[in-house]
N, C-alpha and C positions, 0 to 999 in steps of 0.2 A: 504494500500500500504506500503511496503515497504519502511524506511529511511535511509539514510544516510548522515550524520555530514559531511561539508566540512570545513575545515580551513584554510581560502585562504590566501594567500600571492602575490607576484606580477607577473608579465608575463599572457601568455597565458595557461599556466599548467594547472588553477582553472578551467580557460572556457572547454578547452577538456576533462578534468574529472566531469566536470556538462554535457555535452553531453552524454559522452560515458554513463555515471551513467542513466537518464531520457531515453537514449535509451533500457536499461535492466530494464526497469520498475521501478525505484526507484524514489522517492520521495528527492529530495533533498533539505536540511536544511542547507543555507552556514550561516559562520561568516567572515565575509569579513573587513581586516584592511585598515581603511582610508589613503588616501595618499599611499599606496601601491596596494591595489587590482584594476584593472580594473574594471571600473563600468558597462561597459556590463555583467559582472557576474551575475549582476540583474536579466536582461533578461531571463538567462539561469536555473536559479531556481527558485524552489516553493516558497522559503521564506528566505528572506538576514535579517540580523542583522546587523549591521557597527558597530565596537568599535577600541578604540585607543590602540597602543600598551601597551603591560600588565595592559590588562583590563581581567583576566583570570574569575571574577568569572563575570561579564556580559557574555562570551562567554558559561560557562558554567549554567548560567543560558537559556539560548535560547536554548541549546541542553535539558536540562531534563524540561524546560515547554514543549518540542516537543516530549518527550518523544523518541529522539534519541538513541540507543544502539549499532551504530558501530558510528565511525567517522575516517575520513584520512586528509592529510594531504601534501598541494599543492600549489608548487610557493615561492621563496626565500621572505626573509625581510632584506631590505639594510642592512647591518650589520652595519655602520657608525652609523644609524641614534638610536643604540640602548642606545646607549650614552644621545643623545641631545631628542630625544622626548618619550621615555618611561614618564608616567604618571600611573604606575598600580592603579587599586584599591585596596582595602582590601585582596582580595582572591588571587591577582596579587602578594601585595608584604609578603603573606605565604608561595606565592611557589619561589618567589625571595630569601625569608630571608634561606631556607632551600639550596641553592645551594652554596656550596663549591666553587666553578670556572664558571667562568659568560662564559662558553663555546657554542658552537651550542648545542651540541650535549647533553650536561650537562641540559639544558634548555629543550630543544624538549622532551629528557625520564620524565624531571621531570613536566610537562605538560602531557604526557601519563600518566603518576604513577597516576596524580588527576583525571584525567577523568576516568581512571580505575578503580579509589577507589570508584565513583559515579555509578559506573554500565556502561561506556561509553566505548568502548574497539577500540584502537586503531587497525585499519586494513593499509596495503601497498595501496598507491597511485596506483601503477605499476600497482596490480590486476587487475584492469580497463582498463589500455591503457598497455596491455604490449607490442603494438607494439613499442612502443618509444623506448624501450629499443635497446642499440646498438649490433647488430652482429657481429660476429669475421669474421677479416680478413683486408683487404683494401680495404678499400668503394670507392678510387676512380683510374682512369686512374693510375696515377702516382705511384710509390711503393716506399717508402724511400728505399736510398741507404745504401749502407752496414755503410759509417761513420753516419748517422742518424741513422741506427738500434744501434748505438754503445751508440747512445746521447738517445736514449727512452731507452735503459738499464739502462743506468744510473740514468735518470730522474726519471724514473718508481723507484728505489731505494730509491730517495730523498723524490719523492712526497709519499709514501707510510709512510717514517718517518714525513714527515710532516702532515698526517692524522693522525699519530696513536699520536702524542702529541694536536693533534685536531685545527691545526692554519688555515691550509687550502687544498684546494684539489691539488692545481696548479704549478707547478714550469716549467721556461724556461731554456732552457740550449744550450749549443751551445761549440762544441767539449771537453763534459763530463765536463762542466765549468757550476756552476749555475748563472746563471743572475738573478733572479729575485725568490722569492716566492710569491703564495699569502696571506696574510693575511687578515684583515678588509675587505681594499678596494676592495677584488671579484678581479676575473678573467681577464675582460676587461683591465682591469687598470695594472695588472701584468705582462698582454701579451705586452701592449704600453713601460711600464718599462722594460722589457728583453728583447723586441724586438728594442728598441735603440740600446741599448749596443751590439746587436749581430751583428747588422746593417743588418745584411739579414743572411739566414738559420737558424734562432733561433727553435728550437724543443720545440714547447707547448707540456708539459705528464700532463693530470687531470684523475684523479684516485677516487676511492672509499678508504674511511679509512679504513685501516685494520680489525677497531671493527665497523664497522657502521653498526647501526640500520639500515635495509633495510625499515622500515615503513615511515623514513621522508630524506629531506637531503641530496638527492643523486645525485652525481653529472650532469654536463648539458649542452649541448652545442648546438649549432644551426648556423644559417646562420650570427648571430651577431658575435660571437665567429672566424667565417673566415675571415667578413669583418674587425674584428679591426686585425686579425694578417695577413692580405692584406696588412694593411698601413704601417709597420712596414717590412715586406720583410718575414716576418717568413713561414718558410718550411714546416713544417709538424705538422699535431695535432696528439696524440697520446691517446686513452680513452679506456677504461677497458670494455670488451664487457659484456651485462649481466645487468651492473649495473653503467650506463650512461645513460644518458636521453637523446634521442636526436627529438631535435626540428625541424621539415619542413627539414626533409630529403636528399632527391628528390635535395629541392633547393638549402639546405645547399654544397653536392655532387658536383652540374653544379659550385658553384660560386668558388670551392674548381680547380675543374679542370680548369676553365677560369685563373685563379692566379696561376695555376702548386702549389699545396698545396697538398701535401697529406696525405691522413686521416687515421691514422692506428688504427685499433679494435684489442683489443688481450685478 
């Protein structure tokens, strides 16, 4: 049978790409990081390995005793926590001691570069579920107004220079004014911070980096992403159609129209 390397990280991402994968006949082989990954991912594979972060040559030991030859790549790692609980091993801190800028994206390629060099060849998450992927247009009832068209223009400007020096996907804005970027602390928490300051119509734009590796890292959003910018009064989300992840739909959609929110794909 056919394998496939998974490399999990946290949410639901791992799980629907261990399905989707086992439904195409595959064999799936996960390394699943403790305190992040969901442990039902057990379930859903042939054979799990648990290791701590930057444990790279255990993970890469599990793929070539399995004699693995693709691997992908699924579900965020707290960024915060890369700080206080990294513990690499040997193998970990050769590909730590080689990185220039302790970036996402700087990290992600230079973890693909090792596995590559082993025979192990990094493949797209997406290939598997490209339904997740976002459609263009306006996903829901509501259609931002011409001043919100005016605020995802801009936005869409910021957050695009805020990919391309690699800090984060996300910025708020609210009449061409930025409130908030994200860095470290993720999305949730950038949308709670700009959407104070806006007090209500704050314009969420998350985007893809201009240079982003389409194999890991892309950006993502779901019925969480509505409900935190619910609490806060924020007006509309804005996401880059293509190369967005969007999570439970459907639900995400109804709870977007029930709070007058709306979702623009472009």
């Amino acid at each position: 049978m056919e394998k496939i390397g998974l490399i999990a990280g946290s949410g639901k991402f791992p799980l629907l790409i261990a399905e989707s994968a086992k439904k195409r006949g595959l064999k799936v082989i996960a390394v699943a990081h403790r305190g992040e990954t969901m442990p039902e991912l057990a379930d859903k594979v042939d054979e799990i390995t648990w290791i701590g972060l930057g444990q790279f040559g255990r993970l890469l030991s599990a793929f070539k005793s399995r004699e693995v030859r693709h691997a992908l790549m699924a579900g965020a790692i707290t960024k915060s926590k890369m700080f206080a609980n990294v513990k690499p091993d040997l193998k970990g801190l050769e590909v730590i001691g080689k990185l220039l800028i302790f970036h996402d994206d700087d990290i992600l390629k230079a973890v693909a570069r090792e596995l590559e060099k082993e025979g192990i060849i990094v493949v797209s998450s997406t290939d598997y579920l490209p339904e997740l992927l976002a459609p263009s247009g306006c996903l829901t009832k509501r259609k931002p107004s011409k001043e919100e068209m005016d605020d995802i223009e801009f936005g869409w400007m910021v957050a695009k220079e805020l990919g391309r020096l690699d800090i984060g996907h996300c910025v708020v804005v609210r009449r061409k004014t930025v409130l908030a970027v994200e860095a470290i602390e993720g999305t949730d928490k950038a949308i709670l911070r700009g959407g104070a300051l806006a007090k209500e119509g704050g314009v969420v734009v998350k985007v893809c980096k201009p240079n982003q590796d389409l194999r890991f890292d892309l950006p993502a959003v779901g019925i969480s992403t509505v409900n935190v910018m619910s609490k806060v009064n924020a007006s509309v989300l804005a996401i880059e159609a293509g190369k967005t992840i969007v999570f439970d739909k459907e639900e995400m959609i109804q709870m977007a129209d029930r709070n007058g929110i709306a979702i623009f794909s472009r």
